[in-house]
N, C-alpha and C positions, 0 to 999 in steps of 0.2 A: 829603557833604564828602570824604569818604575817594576816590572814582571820582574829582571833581574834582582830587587830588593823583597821583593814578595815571595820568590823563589827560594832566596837566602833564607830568611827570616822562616818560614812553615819551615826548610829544612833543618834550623836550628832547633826549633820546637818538636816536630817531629821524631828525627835521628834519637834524642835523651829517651822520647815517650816508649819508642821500639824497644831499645833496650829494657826497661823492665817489665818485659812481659818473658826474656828469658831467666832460666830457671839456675839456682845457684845451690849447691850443697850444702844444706841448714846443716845437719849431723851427721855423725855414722858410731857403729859397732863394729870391731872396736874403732874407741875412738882415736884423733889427730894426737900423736904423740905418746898416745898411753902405753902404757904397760899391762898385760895381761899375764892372770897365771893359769899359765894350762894353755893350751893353743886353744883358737877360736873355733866354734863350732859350727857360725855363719857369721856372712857378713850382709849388716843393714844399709844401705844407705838413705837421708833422706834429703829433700830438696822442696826448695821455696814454693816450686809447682808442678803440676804433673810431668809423668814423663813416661816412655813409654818402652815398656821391658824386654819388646822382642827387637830392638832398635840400641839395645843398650851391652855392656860388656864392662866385667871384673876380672884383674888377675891379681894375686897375688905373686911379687917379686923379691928376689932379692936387693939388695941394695946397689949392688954394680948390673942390676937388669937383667939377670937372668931368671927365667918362668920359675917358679915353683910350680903354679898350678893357677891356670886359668876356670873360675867356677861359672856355672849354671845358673842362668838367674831362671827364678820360678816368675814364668810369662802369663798365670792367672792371678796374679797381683796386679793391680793398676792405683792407679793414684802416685802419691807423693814419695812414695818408695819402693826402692829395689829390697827385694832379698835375694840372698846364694848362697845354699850351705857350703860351709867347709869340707867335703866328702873324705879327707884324711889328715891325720894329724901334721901338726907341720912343728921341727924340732924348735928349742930356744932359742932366740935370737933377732934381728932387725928384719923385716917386713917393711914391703911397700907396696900398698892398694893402689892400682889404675885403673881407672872408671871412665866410661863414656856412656852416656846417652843422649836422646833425645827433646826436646823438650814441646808443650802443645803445639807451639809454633813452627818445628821442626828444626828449629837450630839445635847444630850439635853443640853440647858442652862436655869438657873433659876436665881432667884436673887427678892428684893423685895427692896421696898421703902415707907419711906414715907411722907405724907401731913396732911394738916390740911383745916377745914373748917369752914368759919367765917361768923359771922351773916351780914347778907344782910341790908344796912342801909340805 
């Protein structure tokens, strides 16, 4: 009985400590909700801890989930962020970034956002 409370207990302490060592989306380029004028020329993301680029993936979508265009992350970057140029203009309108990577620990984390694009004046 007494192993079964022992058990419990580290798992209780344990389980919270696991979690943060994975990694969470601090910011990006552009950024959650904004508004940009002129379409983007790349997109940053960064995060609370390393993560690892050739394990990772950006698209750019429309709003009802159709590709625009899935970018390139440059994989001789390391640390806290991704980069991926914009390789072509993309016209005015709603955008949604979907991101996946890695993180030290290997867990994957995903998550998306998103932006808008406004005409250049």
């Amino acid at each position: 009985m007494l192993s079964k409370i022992v058990a419990v207990v580290i798992g209780a302490v344990v389980a919270p400590a696991a979690l943060l060592f994975h990694t969470e989306l601090k910011s990006s380029v552009p950024g959650r909700d904004s508004i940009v004028k002129g379409p983007p020329r790349e997109v940053v993301l960064t995060f609370t801890g390393k993560v690892n680029p050739k394990l990772s993936s950006i698209t750019i979508l429309r709003p009802d989930s159709s590709n625009v265009m899935s970018l390139v992350i440059d994989t001789k970057a390391a640390g806290k962020e991704l980069h991926a140029p914009v390789t072509r203009p993309i016209p005015p309108g709603r955008y949604v970034v979907r991101w996946k990577t890695a993180s030290a620990d290997g867990h994957v984390v995903r998550g998306a956002y998103s932006f808008s694009v406004d005409f250049v004046e």
